[in-house]
Each structure stands twice: as structure tokens, then as C-alpha cells.
C-alpha positions as CSV (number, residue, x, y, z in Angstrom):
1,X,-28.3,-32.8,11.9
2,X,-28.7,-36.1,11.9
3,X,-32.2,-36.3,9.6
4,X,-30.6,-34.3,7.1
5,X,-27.5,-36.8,6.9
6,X,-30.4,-39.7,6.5
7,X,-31.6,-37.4,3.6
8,X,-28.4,-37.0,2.1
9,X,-27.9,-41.1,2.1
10,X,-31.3,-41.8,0.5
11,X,-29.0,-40.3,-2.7
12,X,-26.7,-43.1,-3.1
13,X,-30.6,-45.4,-3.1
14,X,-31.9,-44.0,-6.0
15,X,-28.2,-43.9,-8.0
16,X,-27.9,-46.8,-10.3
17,X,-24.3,-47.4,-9.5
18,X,-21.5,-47.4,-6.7
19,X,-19.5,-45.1,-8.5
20,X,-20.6,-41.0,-10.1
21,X,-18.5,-40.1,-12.8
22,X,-17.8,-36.0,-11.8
23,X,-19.7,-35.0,-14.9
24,X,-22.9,-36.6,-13.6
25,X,-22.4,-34.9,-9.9
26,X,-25.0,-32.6,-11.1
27,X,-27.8,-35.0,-11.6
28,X,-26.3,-36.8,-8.3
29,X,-26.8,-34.1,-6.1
30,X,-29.9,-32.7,-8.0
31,X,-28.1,-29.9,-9.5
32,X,-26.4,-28.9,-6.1
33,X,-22.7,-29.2,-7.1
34,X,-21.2,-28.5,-10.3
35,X,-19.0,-30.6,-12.0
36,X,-16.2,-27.6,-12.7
37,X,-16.5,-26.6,-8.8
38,X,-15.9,-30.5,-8.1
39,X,-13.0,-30.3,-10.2
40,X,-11.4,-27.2,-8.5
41,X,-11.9,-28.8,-5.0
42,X,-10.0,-31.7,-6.2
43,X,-7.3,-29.5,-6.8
44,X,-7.1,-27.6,-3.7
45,X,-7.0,-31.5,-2.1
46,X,-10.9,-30.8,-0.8
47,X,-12.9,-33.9,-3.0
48,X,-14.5,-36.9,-2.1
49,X,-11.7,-39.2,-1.6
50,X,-11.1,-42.2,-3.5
51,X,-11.8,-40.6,-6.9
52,X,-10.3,-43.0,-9.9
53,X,-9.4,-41.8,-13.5
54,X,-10.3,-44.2,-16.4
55,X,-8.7,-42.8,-19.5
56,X,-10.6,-39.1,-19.6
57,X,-12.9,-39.9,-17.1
58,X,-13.1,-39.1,-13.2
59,X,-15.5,-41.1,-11.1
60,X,-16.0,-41.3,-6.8
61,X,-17.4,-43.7,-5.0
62,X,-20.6,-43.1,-4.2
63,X,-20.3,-43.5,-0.6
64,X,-17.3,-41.3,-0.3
65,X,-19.6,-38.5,-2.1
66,X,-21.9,-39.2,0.2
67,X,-19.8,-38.4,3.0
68,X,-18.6,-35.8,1.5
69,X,-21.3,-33.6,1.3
70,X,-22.4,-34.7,4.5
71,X,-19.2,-32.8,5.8
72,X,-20.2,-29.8,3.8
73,X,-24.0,-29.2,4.7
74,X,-25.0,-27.0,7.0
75,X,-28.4,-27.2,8.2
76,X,-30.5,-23.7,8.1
77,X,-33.1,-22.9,10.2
């Protein structure tokens, strides 16, 4: 498990900011999470933490994204 957490890292090296704003999660994760699905796990309490609202706009550090997903993957043989 612990390559595919190195995988999911190199992510936040080729993003051009510290922060993904949830209607670019798509492109973040390479079309892996949705930005509606993102938006319901909010909801239910179940994002990346640290999310920040500027006016419309919802945005997570990328780091916390990061470990996010690295909570979520499951590795498949």
C-alpha cells in the first residue's frame, strides 16, 4: 500500500497550486472523483478537511485531498 500512497502524492507535484477548487477535483484526480459526489460527501461530514468557501466557491487544500483519497483507495490485486 505504501507505493500506491507515493502515487497518489505525485498529484499535488504536478497541481499548480496548494489549494483545488471542488469544481476542478475532476482534473485533480484525473477524472476519478466528481465534483457533485465531493459535494454530497461534504454533506454527510466525509470531505477532505479544511475546505474554505470564497463567495460561491469551495476550495481544499491540496494536501488534505491528498490524504483524503489516500484514506479511500483500496489497492486491487
Amino acid at each position: 500500500m505504501r507505493n500506491e500512497k507515493l502515487l497518489l502524492s505525485n498529484m499535488a507535484d504536478k497541481w499548480p497550486s496548494n489549494w483545488v477548487c471542488r469544481q476542478a477535483i475532476e482534473q485533480f484526480t484525473g477524472g476519478i472523483i466528481n465534483p457533485r459526489s465531493l459535494a454530497n460527501w461534504d454533506c454527510k461530514g466525509k470531505g477532505p478537511k479544511g475546505r474554505v468557501r470564497i463567495g460561491k466557491k469551495v476550495a481544499y487544500p491540496v494536501k488534505e485531498v491528498i490524504r483524503w483519497l489516500e484514506k479511500k483507495a483500496v489497492a486491487l490485486d
